[in-house]
C-alpha positions as protocol buffer text, in pm:
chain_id: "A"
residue {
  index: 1
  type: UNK
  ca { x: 0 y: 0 z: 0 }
}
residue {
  index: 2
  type: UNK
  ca { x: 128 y: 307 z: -56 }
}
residue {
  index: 3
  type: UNK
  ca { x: 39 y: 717 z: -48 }
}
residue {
  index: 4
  type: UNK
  ca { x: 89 y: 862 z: -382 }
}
residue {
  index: 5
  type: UNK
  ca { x: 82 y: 1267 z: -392 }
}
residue {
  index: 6
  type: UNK
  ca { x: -42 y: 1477 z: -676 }
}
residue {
  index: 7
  type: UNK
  ca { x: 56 y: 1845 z: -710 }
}
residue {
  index: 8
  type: UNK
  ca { x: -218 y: 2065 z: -940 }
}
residue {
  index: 9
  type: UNK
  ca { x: -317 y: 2425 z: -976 }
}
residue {
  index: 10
  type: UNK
  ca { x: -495 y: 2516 z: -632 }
}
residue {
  index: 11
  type: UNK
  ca { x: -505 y: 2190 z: -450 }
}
residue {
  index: 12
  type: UNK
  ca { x: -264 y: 1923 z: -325 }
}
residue {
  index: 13
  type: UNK
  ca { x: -464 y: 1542 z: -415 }
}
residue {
  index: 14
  type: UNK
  ca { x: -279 y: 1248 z: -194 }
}
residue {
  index: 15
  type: UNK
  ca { x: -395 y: 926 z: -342 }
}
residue {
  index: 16
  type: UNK
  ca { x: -355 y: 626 z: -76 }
}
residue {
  index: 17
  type: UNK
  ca { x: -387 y: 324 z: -326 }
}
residue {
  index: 18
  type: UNK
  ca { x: -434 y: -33 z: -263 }
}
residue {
  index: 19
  type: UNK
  ca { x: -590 y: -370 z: -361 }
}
residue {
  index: 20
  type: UNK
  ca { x: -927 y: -324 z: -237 }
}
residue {
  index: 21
  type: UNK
  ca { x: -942 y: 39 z: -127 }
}
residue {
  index: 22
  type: UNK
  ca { x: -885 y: 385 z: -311 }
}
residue {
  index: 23
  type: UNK
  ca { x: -892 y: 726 z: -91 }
}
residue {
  index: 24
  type: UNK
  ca { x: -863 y: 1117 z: -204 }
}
residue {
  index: 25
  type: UNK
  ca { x: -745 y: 1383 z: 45 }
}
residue {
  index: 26
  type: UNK
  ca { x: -743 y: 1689 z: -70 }
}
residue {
  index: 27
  type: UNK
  ca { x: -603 y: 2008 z: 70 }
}
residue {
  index: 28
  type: UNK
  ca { x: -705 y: 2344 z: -67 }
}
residue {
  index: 29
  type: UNK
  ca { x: -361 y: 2474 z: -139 }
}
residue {
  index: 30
  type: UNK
  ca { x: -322 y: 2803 z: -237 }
}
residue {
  index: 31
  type: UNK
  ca { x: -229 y: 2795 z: -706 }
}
residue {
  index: 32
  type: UNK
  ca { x: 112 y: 2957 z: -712 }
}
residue {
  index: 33
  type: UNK
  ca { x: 65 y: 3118 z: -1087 }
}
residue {
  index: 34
  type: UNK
  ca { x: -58 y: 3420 z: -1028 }
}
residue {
  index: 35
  type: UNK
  ca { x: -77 y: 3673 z: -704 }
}
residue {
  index: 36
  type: UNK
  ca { x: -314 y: 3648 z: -435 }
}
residue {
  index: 37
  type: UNK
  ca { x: -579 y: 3962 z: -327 }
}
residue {
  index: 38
  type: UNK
  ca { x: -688 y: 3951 z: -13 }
}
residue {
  index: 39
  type: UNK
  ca { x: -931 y: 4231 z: -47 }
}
residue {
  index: 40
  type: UNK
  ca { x: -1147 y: 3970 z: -179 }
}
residue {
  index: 41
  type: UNK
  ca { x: -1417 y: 3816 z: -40 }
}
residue {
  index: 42
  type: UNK
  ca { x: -1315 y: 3466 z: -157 }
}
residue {
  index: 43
  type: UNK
  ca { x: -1050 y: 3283 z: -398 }
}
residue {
  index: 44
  type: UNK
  ca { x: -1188 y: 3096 z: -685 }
}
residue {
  index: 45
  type: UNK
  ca { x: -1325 y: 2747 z: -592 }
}
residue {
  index: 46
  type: UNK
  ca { x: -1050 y: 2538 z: -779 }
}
residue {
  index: 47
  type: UNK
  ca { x: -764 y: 2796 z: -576 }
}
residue {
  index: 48
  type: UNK
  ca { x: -986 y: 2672 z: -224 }
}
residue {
  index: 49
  type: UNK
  ca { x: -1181 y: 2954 z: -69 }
}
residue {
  index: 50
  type: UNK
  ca { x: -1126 y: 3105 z: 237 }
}
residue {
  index: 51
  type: UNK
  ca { x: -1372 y: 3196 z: 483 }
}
residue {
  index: 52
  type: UNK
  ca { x: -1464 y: 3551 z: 571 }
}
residue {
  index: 53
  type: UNK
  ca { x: -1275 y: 3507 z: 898 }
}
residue {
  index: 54
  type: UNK
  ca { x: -969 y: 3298 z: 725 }
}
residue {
  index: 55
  type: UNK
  ca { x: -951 y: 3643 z: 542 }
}
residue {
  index: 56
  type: UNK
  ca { x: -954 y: 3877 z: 855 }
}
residue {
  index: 57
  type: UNK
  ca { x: -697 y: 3619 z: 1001 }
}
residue {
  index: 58
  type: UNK
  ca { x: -478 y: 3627 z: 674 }
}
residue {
  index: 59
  type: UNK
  ca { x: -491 y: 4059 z: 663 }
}
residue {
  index: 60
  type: UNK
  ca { x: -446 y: 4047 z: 1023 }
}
residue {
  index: 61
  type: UNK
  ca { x: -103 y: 3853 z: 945 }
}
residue {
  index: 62
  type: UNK
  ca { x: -223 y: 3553 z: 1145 }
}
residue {
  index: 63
  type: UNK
  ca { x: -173 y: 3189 z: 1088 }
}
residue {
  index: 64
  type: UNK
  ca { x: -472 y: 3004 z: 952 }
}
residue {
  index: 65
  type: UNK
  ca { x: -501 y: 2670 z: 1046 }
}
residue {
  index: 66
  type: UNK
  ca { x: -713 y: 2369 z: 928 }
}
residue {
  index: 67
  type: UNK
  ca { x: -591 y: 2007 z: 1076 }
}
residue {
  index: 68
  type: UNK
  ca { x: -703 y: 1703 z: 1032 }
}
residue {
  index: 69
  type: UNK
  ca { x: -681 y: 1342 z: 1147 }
}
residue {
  index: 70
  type: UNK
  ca { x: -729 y: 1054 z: 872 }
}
residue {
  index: 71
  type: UNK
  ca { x: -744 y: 666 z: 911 }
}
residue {
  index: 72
  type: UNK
  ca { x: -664 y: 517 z: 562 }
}
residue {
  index: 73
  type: UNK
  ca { x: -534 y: 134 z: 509 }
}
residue {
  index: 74
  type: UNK
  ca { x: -267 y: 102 z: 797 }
}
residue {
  index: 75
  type: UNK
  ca { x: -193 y: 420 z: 837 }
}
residue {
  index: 76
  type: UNK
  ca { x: -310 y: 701 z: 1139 }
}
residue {
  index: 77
  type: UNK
  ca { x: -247 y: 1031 z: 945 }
}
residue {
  index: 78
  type: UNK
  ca { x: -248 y: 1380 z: 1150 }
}
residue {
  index: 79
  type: UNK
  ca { x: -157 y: 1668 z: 987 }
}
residue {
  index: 80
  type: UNK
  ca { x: -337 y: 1958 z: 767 }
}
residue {
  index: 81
  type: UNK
  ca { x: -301 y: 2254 z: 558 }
}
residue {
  index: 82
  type: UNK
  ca { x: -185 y: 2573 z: 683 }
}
residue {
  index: 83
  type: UNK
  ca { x: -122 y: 2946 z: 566 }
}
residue {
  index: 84
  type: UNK
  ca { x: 59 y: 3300 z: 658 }
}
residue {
  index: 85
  type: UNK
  ca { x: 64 y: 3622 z: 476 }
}
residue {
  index: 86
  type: UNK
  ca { x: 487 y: 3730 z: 517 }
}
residue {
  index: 87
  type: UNK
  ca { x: 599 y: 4085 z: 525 }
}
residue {
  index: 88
  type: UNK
  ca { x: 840 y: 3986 z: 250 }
}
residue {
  index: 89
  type: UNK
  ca { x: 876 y: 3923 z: -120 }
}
residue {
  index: 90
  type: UNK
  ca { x: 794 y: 3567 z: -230 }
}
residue {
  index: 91
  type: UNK
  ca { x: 1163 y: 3510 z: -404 }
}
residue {
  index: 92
  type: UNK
  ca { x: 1289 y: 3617 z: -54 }
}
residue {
  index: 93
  type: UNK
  ca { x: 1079 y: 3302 z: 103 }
}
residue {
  index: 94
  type: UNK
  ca { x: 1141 y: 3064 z: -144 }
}
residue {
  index: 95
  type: UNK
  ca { x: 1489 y: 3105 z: -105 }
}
residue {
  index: 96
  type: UNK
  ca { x: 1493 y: 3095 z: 290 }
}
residue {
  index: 97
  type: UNK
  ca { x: 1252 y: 2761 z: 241 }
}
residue {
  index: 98
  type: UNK
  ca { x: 1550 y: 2560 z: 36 }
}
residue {
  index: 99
  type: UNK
  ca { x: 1814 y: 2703 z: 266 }
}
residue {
  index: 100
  type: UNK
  ca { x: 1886 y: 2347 z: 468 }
}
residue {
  index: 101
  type: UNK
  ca { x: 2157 y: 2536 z: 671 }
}
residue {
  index: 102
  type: UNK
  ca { x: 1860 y: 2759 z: 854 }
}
residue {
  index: 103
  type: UNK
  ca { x: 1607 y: 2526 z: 903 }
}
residue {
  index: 104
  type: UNK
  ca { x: 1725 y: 2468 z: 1318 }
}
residue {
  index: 105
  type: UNK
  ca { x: 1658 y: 2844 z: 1287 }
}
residue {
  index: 106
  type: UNK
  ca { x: 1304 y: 2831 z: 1187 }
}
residue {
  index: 107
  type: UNK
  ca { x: 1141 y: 2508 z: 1205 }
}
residue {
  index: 108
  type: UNK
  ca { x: 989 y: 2362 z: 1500 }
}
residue {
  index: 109
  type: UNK
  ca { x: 1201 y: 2154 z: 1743 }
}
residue {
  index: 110
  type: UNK
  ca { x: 1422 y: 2059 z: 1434 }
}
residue {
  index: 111
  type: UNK
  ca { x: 1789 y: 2078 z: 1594 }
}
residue {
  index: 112
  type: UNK
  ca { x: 1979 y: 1978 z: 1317 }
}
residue {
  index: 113
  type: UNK
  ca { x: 1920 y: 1935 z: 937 }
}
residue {
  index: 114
  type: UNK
  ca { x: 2167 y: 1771 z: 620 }
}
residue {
  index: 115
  type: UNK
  ca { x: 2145 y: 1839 z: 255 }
}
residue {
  index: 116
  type: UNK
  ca { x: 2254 y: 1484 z: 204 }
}
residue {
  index: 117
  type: UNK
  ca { x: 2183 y: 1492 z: -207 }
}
residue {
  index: 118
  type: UNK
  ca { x: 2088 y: 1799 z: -445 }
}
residue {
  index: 119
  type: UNK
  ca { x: 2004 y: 1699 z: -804 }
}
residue {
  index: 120
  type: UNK
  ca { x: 1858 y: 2018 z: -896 }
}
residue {
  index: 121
  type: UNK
  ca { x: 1484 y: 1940 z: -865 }
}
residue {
  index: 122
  type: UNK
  ca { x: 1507 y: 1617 z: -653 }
}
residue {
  index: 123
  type: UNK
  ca { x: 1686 y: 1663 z: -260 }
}
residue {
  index: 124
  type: UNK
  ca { x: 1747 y: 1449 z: 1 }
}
residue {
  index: 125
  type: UNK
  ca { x: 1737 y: 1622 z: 388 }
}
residue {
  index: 126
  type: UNK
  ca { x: 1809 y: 1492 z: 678 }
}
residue {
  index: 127
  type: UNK
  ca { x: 1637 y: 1582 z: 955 }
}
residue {
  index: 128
  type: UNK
  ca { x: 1640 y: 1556 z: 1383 }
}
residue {
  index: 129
  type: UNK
  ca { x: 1367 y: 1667 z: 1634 }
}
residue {
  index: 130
  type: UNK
  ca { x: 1399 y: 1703 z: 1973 }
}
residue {
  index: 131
  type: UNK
  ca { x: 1074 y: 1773 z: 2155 }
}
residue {
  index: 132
  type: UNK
  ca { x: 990 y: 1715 z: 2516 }
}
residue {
  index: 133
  type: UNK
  ca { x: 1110 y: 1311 z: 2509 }
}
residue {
  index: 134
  type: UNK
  ca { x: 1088 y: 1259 z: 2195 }
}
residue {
  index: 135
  type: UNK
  ca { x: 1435 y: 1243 z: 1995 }
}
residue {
  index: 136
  type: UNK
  ca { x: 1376 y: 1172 z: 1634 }
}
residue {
  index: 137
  type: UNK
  ca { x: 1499 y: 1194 z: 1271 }
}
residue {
  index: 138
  type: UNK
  ca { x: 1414 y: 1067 z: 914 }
}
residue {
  index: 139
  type: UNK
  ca { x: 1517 y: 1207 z: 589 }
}
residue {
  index: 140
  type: UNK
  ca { x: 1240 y: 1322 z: 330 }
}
residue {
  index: 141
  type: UNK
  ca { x: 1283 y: 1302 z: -25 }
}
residue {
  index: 142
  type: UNK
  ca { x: 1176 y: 1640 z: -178 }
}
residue {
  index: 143
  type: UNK
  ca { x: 1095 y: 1756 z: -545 }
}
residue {
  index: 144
  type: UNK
  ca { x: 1041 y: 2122 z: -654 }
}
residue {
  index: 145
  type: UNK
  ca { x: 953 y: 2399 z: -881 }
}
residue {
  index: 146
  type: UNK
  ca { x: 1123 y: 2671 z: -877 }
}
residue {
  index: 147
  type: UNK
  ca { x: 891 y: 2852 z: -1117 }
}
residue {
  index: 148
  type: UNK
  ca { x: 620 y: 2770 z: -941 }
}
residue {
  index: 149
  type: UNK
  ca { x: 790 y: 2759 z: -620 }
}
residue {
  index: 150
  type: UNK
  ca { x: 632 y: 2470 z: -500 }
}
residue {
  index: 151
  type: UNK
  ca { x: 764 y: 2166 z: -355 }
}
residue {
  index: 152
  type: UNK
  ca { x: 641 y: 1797 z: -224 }
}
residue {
  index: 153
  type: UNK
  ca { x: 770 y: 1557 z: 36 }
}
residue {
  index: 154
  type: UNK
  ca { x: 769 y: 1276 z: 165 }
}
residue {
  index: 155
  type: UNK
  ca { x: 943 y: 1056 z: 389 }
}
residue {
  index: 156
  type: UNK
  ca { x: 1203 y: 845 z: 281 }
}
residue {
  index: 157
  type: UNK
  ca { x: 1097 y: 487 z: 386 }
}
residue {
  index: 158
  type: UNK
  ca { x: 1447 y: 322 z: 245 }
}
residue {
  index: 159
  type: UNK
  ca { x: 1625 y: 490 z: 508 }
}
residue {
  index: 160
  type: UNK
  ca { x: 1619 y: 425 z: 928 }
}
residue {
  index: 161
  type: UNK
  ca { x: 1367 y: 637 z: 1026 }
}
residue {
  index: 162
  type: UNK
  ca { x: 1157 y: 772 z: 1366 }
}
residue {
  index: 163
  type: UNK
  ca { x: 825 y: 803 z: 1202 }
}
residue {
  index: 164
  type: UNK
  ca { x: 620 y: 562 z: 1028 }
}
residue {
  index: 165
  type: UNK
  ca { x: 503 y: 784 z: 730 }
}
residue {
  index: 166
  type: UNK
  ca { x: 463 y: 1130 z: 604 }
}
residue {
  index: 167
  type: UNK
  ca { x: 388 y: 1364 z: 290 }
}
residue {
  index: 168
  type: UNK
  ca { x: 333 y: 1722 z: 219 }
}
residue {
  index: 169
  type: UNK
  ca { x: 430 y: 2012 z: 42 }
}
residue {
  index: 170
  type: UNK
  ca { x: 466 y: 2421 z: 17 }
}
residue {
  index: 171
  type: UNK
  ca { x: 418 y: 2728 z: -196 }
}
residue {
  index: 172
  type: UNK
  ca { x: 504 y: 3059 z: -169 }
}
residue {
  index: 173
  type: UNK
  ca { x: 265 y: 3253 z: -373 }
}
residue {
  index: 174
  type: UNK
  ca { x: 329 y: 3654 z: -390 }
}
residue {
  index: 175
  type: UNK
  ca { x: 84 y: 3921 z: -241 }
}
residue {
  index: 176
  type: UNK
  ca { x: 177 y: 4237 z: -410 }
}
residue {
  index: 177
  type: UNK
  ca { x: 544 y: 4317 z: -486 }
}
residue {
  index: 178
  type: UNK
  ca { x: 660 y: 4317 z: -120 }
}
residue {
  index: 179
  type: UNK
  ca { x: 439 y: 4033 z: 46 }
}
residue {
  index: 180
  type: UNK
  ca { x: 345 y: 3681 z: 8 }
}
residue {
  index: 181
  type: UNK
  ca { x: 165 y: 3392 z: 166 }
}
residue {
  index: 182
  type: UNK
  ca { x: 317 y: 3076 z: 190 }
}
residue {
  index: 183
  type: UNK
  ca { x: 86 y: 2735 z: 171 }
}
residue {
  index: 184
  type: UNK
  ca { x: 155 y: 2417 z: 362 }
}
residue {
  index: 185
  type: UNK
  ca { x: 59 y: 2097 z: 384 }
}
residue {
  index: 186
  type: UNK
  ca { x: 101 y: 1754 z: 584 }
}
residue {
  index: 187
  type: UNK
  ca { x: -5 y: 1424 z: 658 }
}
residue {
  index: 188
  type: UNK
  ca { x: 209 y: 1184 z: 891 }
}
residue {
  index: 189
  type: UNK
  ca { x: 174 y: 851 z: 1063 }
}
residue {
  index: 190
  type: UNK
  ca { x: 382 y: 914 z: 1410 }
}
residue {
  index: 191
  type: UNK
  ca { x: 394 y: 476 z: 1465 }
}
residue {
  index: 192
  type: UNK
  ca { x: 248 y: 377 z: 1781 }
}
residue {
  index: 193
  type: UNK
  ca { x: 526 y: 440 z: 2039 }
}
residue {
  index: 194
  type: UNK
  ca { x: 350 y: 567 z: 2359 }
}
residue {
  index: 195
  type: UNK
  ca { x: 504 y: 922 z: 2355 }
}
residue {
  index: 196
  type: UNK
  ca { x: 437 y: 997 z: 2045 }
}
residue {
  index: 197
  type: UNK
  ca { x: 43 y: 903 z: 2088 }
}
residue {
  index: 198
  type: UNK
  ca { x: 59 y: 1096 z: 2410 }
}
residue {
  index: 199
  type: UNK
  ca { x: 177 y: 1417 z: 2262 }
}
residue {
  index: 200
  type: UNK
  ca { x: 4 y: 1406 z: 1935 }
}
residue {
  index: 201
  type: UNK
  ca { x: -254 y: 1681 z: 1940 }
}
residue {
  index: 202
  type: UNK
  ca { x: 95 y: 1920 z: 2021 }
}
residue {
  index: 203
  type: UNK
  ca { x: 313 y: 1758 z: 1727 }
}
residue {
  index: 204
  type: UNK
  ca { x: 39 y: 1844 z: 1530 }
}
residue {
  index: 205
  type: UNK
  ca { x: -50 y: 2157 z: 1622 }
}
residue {
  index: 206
  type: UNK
  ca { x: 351 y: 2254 z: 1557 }
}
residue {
  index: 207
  type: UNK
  ca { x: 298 y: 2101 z: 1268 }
}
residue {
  index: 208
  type: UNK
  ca { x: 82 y: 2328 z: 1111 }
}
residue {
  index: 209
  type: UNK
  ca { x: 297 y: 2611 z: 1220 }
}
residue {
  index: 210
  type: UNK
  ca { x: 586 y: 2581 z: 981 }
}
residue {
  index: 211
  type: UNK
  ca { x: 425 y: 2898 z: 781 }
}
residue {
  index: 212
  type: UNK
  ca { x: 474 y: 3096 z: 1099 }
}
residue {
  index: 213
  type: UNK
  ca { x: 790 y: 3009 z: 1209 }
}
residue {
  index: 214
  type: UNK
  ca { x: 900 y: 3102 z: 852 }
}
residue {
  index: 215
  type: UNK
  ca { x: 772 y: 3442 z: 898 }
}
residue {
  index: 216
  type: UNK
  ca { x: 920 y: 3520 z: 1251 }
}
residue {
  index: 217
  type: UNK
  ca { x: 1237 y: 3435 z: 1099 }
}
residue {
  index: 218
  type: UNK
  ca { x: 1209 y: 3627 z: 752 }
}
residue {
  index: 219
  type: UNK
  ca { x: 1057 y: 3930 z: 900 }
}
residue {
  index: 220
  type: UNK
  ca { x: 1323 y: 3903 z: 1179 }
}
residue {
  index: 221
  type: UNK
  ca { x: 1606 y: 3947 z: 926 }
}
residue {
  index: 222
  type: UNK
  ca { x: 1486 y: 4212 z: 701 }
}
C-alpha cells in the first residue's frame, strides 16, 4: 500500500492506493501562478476559498489553520493545511525555504538538518527533532519547482527512520510586490510508540505552524 501525492493548480490530491481500497485527500492549497488579493471576499473554488474570517486572520497577518486526522489502510495520518501572509517578497521566502543550513533556525524543534543529495529538482534532507522526550529523525525526499515555487515531500521509507510515514508540500505565492503567503501541507503517521500518541494533538499543532515560524524568521532578518 502506498500514499501517492499529486501536485495541481490550487489543491494538493494524496492518493492512498491499494488492492481493495482507493482514498482522495485533498487540501485546498493556495495555485502559485498568479498573485493572491486579499481584499477579496473569496479565492476561486479550484484555488480553495477562504472563509470571511480565514480572510480577517490572513490581513491580520495571522496563521490560519485547518488540521485534520485521517485513518486510511494502515496508516493514522495527522496533519493539515496551513497558511501566513509574510511581510516579505515571495523570491525572498522561497529562497529561505530551500536554505537546509537555517532550518534549526526556523522550524519547529528541528535541531539539526543535512542536505545529504541535491540533483537540482530532486533533494534528500536529513532531519532531527527534539521535543519534550521525543528524539527523532528521518530524511524526506523532496521535489520542486522553482517557477512555481512549489515543492512535495515525503518521507524516505528506504532509510532508518523515527516516524512511520509522512507527505506534504509548500508554496510561496506573492501578495503584491513586497508580500506573500506561503501554503503548507502535511499528513504523517507518528507509529504507535507511547510518547508519540501521548503528545500528538501538540506535534500536530507545531505542525501546522511551519508557515509561521518562517515568517518570525524572515521578517526578523529584514
Amino acid at each position: 500500500m502506498s500514499l501517492k501525492i499529486v501536485v495541481v493548480p490550487g489543491r494538493m490530491v494524496a492518493r492512498l492506493t491499494g488492492v481493495f481500497a482507493a482514498a482522495v485527500i485533498t487540501w485546498p492549497a493556495l495555485a502559485p501562478s498568479q498573485p493572491l488579493d486579499l481584499a477579496r471576499s473569496s479565492e476561486p473554488a479550484d484555488q480553495g476559498s477562504f472563509t470571511p474570517a480565514e480572510l480577517r486572520q490572513l490581513r491580520r497577518g495571522e496563521l490560519v489553520m485547518r488540521p485534520t486526522a485521517v485513518h486510511r489502510g494502515d496508516l493514522d495520518l495527522v496533519g493539515g493545511t496551513s497558511w501566513q501572509a509574510i511581510d516579505a517578497p515571495a523570491d525572498v521566502v522561497w529562497e529561505t525555504l530551500l536554505d537546509t543550513s537555517r532550518y534549526a533556525r526556523f522550524l519547529p524543534s528541528v535541531t539539526d538538518a543535512r542536505l545529504l543529495t541535491d540533483e537540482g529538482r530532486r533533494r534528500v534532507v536529513w532531519l532531527r527533532h527534539d521535543y519534550a522526550v521525543i528524539d527523532a529523525s528521518y530524511c524526506l525526499v523532496a521535489t520542486l519547482d522553482p517557477e512555481r515555487r512549489s515543492a512535495s515531500f515525503r518521507v524516505d521509507t528506504s532509510r532508518p527512520r523515527a516516524i512511520r510515514a509522512g507527505w506534504g508540500f509548500f508554496t510561496v505565492r506573492p501578495l503584491g510586490e513586497r508580500r506573500s503567503v506561503v501554503s503548507y501541507g502535511i499528513l504523517t503517521d507518528m507509529g504507535s510508540g507511547l510518547a508519540a500518541g501521548l503528545l500528538a494533538p501538540t506535534i500536530r499543532d507545531w505542525m501546522l505552524r511551519v508557515p509561521e515560524t518562517v515568517k518570525e524568521y524572515v521578517e526578523r532578518r529584514r
